[in-house]
SERO-4910 file (N, C-alpha, C, O; in steps of 0.05 Angstrom, whole numbers):
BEGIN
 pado doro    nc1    nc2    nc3   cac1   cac2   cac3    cc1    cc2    cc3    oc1    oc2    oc3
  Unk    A    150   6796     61    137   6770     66    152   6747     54    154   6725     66
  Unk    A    161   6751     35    178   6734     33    197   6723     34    202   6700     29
  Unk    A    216   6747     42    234   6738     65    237   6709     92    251   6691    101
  Unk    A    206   6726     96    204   6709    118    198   6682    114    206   6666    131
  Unk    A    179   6671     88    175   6650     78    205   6630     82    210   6613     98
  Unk    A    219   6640     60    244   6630     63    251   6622     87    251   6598     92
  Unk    A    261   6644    109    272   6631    132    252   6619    150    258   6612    172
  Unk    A    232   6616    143    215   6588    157    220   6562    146    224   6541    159
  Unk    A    218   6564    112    229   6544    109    264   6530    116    272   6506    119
  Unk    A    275   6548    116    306   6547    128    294   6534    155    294   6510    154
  Unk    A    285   6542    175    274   6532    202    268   6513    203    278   6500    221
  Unk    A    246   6498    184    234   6472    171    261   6462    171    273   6461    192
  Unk    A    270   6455    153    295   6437    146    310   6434    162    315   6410    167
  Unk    A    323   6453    175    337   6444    194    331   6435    218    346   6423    234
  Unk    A    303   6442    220    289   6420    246    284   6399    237    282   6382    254
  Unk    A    281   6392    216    278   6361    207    299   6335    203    297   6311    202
  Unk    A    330   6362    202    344   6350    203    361   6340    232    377   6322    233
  Unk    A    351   6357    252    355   6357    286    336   6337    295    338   6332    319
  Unk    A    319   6326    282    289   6314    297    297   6283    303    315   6269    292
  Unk    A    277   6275    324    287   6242    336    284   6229    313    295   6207    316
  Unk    A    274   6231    287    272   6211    265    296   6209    253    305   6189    241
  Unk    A    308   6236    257    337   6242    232    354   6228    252    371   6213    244
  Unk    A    351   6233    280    372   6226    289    375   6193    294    396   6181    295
  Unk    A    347   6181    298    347   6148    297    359   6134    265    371   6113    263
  Unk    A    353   6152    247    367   6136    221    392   6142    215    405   6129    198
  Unk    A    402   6166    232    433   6164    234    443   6145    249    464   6137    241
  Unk    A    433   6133    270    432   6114    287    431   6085    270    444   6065    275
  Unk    A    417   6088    256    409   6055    239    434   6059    223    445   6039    214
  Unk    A    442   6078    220    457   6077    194    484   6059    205    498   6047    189
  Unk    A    490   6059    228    519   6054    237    513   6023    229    490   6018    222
  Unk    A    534   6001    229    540   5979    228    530   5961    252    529   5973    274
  Unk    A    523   5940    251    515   5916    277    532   5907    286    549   5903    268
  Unk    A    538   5900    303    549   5874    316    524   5861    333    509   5876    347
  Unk    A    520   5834    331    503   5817    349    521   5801    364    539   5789    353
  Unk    A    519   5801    391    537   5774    402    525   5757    415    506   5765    429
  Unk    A    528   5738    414    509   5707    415    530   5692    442    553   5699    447
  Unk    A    516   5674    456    533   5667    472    525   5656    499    501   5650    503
  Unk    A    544   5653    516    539   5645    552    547   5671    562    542   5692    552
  Unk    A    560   5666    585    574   5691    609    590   5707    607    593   5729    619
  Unk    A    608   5692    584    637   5712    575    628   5725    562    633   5747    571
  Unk    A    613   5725    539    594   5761    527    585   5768    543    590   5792    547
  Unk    A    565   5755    564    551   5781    575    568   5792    591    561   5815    592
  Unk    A    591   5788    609    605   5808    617    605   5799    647    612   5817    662
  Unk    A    599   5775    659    592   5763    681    608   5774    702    630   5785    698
  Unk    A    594   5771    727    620   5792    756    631   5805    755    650   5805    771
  Unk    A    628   5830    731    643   5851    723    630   5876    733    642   5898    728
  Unk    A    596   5876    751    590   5894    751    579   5892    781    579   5871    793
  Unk    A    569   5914    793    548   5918    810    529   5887    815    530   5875    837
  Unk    A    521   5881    802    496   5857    798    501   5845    764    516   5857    749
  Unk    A    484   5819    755    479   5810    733    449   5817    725    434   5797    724
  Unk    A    441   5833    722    411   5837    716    416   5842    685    398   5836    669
  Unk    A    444   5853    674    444   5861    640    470   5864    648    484   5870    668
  Unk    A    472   5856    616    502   5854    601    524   5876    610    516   5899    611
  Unk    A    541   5872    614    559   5887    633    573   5903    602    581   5891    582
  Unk    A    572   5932    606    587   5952    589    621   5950    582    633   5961    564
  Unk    A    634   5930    604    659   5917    606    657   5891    594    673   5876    606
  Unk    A    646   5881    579    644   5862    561    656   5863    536    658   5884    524
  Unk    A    662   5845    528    679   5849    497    659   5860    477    665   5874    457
  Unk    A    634   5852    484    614   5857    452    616   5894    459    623   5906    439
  Unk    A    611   5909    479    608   5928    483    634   5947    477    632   5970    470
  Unk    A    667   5928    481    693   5942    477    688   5947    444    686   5970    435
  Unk    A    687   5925    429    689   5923    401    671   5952    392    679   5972    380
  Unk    A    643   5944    403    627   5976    388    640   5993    393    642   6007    373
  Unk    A    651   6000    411    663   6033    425    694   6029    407    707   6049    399
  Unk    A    700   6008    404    723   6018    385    727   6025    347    738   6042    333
  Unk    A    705   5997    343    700   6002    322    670   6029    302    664   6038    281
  Unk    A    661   6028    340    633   6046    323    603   6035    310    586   6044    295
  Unk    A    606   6008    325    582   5991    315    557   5995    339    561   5996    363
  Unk    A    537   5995    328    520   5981    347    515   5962    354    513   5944    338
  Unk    A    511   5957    390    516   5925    396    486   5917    405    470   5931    417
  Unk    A    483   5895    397    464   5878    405    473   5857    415    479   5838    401
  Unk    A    476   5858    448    482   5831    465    463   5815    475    450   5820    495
  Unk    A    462   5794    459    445   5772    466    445   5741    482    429   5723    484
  Unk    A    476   5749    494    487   5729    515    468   5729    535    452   5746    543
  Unk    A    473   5698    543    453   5695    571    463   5673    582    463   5649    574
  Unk    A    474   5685    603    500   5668    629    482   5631    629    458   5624    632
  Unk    A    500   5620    625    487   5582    635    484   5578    610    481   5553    608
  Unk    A    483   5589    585    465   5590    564    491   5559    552    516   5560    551
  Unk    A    476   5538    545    490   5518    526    487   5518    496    473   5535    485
  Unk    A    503   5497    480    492   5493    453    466   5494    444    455   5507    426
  Unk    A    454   5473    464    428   5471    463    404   5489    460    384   5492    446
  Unk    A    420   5503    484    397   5521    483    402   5553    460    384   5563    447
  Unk    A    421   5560    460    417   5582    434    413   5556    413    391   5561    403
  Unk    A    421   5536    403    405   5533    377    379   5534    375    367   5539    354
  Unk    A    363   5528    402    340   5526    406    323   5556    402    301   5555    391
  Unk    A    333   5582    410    334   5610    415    332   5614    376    316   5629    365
  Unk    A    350   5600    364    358   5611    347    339   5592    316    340   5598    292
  Unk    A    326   5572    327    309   5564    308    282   5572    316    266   5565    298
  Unk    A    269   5583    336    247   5591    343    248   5614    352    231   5626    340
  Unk    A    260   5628    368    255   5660    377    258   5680    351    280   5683    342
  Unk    A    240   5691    339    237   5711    329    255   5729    336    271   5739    321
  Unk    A    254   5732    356    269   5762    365    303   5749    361    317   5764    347
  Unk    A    313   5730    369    345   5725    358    337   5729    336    346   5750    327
  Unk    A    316   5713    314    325   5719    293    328   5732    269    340   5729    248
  Unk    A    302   5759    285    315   5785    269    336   5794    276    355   5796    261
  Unk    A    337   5800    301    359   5812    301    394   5805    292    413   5819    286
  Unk    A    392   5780    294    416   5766    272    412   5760    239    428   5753    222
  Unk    A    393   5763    238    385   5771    199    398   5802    200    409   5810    179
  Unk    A    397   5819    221    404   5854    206    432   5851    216    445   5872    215
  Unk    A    446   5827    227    475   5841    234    494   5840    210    492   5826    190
  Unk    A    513   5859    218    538   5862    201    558   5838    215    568   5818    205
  Unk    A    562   5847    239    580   5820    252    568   5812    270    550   5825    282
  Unk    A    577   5784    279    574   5766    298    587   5752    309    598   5734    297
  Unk    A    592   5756    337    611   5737    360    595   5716    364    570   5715    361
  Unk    A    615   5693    371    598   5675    388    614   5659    397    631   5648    383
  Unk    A    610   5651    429    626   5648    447    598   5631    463    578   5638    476
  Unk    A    609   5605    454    584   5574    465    604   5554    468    628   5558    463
  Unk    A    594   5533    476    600   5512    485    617   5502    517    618   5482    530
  Unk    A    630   5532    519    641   5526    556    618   5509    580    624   5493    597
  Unk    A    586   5522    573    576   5507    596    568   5486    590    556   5474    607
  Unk    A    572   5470    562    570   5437    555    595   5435    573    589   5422    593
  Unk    A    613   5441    574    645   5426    578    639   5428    615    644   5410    631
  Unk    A    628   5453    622    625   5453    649    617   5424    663    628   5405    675
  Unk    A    595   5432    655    576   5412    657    587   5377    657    586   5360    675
  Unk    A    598   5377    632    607   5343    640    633   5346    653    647   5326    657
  Unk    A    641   5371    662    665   5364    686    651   5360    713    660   5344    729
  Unk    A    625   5378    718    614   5368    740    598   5338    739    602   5320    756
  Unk    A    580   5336    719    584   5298    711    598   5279    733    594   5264    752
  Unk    A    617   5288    717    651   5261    713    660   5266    757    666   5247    772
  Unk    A    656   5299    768    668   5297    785    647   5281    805    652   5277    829
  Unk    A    626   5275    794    604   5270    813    606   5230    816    600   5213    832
  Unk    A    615   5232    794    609   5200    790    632   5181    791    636   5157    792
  Unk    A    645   5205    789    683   5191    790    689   5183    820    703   5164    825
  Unk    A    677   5201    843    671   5198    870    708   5219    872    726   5215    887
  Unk    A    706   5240    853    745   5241    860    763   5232    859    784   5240    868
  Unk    A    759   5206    844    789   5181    827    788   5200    814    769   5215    812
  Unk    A    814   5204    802    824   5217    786    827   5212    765    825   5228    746
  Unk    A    835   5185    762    834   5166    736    804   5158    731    798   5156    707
  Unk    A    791   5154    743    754   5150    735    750   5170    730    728   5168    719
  Unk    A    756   5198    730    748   5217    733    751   5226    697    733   5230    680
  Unk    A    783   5227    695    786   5228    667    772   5213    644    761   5224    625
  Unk    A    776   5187    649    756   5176    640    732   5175    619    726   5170    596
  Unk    A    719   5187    651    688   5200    653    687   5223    631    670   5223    614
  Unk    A    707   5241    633    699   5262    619    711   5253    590    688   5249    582
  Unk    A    722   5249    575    730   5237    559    705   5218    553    692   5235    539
  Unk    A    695   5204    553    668   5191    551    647   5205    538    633   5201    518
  Unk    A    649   5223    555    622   5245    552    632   5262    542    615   5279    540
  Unk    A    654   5270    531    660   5285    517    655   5271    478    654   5284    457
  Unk    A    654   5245    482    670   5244    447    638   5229    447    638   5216    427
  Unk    A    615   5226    459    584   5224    462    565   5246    457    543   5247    447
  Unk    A    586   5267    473    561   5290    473    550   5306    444    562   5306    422
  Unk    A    525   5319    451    515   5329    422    538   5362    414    545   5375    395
  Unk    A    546   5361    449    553   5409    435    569   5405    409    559   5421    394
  Unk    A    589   5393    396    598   5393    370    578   5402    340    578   5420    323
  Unk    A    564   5377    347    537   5373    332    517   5391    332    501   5394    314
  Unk    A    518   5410    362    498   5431    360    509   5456    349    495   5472    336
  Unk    A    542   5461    357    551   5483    342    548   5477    320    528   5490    316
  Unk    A    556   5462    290    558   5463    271    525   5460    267    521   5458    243
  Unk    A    496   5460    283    476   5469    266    472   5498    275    459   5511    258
  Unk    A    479   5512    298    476   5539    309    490   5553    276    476   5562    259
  Unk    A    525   5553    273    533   5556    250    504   5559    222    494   5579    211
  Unk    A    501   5532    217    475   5535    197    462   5554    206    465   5573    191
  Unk    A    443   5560    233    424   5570    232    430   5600    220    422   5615    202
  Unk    A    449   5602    242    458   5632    233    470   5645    200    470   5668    192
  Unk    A    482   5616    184    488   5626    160    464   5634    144    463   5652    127
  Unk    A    438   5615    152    419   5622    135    396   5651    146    375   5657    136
  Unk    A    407   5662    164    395   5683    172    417   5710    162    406   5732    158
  Unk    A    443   5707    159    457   5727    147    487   5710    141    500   5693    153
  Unk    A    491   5720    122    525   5719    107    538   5736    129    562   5732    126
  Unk    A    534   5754    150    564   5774    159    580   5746    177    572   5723    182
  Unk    A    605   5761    183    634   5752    186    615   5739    219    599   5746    237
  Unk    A    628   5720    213    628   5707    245    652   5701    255    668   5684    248
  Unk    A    653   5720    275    677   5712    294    669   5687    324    652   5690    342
  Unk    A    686   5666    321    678   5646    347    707   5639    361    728   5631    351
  Unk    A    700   5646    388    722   5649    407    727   5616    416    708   5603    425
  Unk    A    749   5607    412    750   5579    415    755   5578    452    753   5596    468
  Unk    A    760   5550    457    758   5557    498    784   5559    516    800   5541    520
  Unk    A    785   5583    527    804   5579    546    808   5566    561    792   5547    557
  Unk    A    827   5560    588    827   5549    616    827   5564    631    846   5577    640
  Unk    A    794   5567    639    789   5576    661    807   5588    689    810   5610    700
  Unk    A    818   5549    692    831   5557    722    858   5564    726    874   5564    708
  Unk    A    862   5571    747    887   5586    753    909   5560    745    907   5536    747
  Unk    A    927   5574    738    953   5560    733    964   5537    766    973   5514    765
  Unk    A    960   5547    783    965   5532    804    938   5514    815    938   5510    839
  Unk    A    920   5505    803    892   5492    808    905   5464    804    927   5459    794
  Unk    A    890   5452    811    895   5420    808    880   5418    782    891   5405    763
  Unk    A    854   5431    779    846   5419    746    858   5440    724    851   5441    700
  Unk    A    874   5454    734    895   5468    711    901   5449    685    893   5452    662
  Unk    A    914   5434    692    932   5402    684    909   5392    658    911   5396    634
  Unk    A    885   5375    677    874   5367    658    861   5381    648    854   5370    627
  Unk    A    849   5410    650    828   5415    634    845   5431    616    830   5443    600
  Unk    A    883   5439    608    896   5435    587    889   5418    564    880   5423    542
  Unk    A    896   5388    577    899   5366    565    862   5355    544    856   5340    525
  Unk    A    852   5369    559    817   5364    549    819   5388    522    812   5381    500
  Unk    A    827   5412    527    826   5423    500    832   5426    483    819   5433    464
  Unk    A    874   5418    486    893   5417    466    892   5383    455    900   5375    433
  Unk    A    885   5373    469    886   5336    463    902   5314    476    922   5312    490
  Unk    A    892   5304    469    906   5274    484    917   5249    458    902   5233    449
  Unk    A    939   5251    453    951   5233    422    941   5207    431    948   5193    450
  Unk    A    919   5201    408    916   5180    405    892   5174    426    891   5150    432
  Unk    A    878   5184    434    850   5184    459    841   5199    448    827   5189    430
  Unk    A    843   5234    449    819   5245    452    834   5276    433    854   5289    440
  Unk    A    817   5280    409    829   5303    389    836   5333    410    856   5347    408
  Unk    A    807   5338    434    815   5354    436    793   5383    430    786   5392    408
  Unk    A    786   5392    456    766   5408    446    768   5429    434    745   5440    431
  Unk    A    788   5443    424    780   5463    416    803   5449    382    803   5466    364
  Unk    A    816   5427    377    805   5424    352    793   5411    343    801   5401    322
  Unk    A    766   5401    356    752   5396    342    721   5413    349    699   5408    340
  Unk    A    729   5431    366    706   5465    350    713   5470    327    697   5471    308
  Unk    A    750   5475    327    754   5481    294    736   5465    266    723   5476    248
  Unk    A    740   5436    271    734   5421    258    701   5415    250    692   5401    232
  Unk    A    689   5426    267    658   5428    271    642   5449    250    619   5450    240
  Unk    A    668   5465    248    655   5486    231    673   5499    200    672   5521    190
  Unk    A    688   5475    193    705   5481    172    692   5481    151    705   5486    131
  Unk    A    672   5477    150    662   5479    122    651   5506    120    650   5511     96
  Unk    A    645   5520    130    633   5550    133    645   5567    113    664   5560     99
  Unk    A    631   5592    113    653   5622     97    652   5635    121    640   5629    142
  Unk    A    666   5655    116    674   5682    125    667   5666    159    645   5674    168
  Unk    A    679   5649    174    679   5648    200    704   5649    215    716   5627    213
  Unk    A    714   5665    227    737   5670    242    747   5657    267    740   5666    289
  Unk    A    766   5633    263    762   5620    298    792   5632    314    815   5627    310
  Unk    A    779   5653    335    804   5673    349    802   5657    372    782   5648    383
  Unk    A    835   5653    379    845   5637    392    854   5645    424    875   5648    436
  Unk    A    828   5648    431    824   5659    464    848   5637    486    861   5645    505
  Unk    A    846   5611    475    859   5595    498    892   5599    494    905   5590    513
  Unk    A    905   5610    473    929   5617    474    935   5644    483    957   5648    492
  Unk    A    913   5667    480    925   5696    487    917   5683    526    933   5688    544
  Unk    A    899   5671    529    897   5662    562    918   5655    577    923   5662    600
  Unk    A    939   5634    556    948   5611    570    975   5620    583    993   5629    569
  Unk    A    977   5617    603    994   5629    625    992   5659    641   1008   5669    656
  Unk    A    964   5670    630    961   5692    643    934   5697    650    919   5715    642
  Unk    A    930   5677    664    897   5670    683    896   5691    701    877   5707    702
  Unk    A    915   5691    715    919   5709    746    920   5745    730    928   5766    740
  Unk    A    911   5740    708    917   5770    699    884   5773    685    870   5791    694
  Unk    A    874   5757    666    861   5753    646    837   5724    658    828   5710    640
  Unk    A    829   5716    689    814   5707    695    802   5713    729    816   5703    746
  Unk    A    781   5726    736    773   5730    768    787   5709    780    790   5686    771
  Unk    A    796   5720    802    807   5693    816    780   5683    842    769   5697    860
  Unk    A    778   5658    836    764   5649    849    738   5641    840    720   5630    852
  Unk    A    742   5649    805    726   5643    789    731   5634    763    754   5625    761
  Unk    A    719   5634    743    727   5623    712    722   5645    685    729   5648    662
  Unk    A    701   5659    706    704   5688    677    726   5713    667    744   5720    683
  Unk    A    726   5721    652    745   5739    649    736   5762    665    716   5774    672
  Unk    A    758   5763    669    773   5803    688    768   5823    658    769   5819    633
  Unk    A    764   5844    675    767   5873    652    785   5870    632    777   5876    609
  Unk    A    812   5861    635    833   5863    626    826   5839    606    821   5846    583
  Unk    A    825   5814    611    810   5789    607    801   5798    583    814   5795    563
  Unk    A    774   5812    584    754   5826    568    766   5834    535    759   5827    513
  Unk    A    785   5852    545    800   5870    522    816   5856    511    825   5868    491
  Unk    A    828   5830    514    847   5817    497    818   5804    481    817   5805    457
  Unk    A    793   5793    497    778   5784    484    771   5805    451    770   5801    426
  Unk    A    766   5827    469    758   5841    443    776   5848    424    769   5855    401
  Unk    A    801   5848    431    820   5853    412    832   5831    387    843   5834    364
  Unk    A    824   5807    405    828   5790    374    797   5789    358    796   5774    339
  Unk    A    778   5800    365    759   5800    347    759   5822    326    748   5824    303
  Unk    A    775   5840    343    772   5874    322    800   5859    301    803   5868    279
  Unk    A    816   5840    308    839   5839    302    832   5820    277    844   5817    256
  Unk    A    804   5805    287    808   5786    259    780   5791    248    769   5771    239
  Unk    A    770   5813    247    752   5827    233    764   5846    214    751   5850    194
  Unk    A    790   5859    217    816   5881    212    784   5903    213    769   5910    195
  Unk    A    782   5908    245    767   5932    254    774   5942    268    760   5956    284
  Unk    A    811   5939    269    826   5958    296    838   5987    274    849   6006    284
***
């Protein structure tokens, strides 16, 4: 009889250790990633349909390389505005960015969209009104001002490493707005700093925030690293994305 005691309890234990509870807190146990964002997290025209975040997405490469669990919280159109908005009232962003270990975030392209469609609307297609225009609305607009409180929001919901993907160029190297929408992110001496340094500059006061430099691993290899016929990243696109994040997390 007591034999058998024993190997029931042997049975016990090791079913407890096989059971959906043991196996969900092996599950908890792994590391977070949350990624925050517009289209380029969620993984946009990369799949069948957009109904959910496409598995060819960077937030999804990074888990499978590094072993994290991902929580993608991108949502295509999504502006400054609106994740700070997501991110001072939705509960649900903001547990789930209180438990992460890391965090992407990849915002401000559909502010910039946006006042390029503006400027092309009102410019009538001068080209010189056109520039202008966007330049105007660029050194007016709030997205600067809203990244550096998104930044806040999120420092006061967790200390992990924030990685923020600064902006590529979209269009193909042979586009007519190739040219200027260069000149809009690297700068204009003496006009206009320049959008992507002054994302840098938006958020220099921070810790542990990482700004990986998407518009240089892009720049001259659109037709490789952008859909043609569109502005999101290709598969390939994807994996350089994810690679300077594992790269400046040192999680390769």
């Amino acid at each position: 009889m007591s034999k058998i005691l024993k190997l029931l309890a042997v049975l016990l234990v090791a079913g407890s250790l096989l059971s959906p509870a043991a196996l969900a807190k092996n599950e908890n146990a792994r590391d977070s990633l949350v990624a925050l964002g517009d289209s380029i997290p969620f993984g946009y025209n990369l799949g069948v349909n957009n109904q959910h975040p496409s598995k060819a997405g960077y937030p999804s490469i990074i888990g499978e390389e590094a072993d994290l669990r991902v929580r993608n919280l991108a949502v295509p159109g999504e502006q400054t505005e609106g994740l700070l908005s997501d991110l001072q009232t939705s509960q649900k962003y903001r547990q789930v960015v209180k438990h992460a270990d890391y965090v992407t975030l990849s915002i401000i392209n559909n502010d910039l969209l946006e006042i390029l469609r503006e400027a092309g609307v009102e410019s009538a297609k001068n080209p010189d009104s056109f520039q202008q225009l966007v330049l105007q609305k660029l050194l007016t607009d709030d997205a600067f001002l809203n990244l550096n409180a998104i930044i806040t929001e999120i420092r006061e919901l967790t200390d992990a490493p924030i990685v923020l993907y600064n902006v590529y160029n979209p269009y193909q190297t042979g586009d007519p707005l190739y040219g200027t929408a260069d000149l809009l992110l690297t700068g204009i001496p003496g006009t206009f700093p320049g959008v992507n340094p002054a994302l840098a500059a938006s958020v220099s006061g921070f810790d542990d925030i990482y700004i990986v430099d998407a518009y240089s691993a892009f720049d001259g290899n659109q037709a490789e690293y952008v859909i043609m016929g569109d502005i999101h990243p290709t598969v390939a696109g994807q994996e350089v994305l994810a690679d300077l994040a594992l790269g400046a997390l040192k999680l390769e």
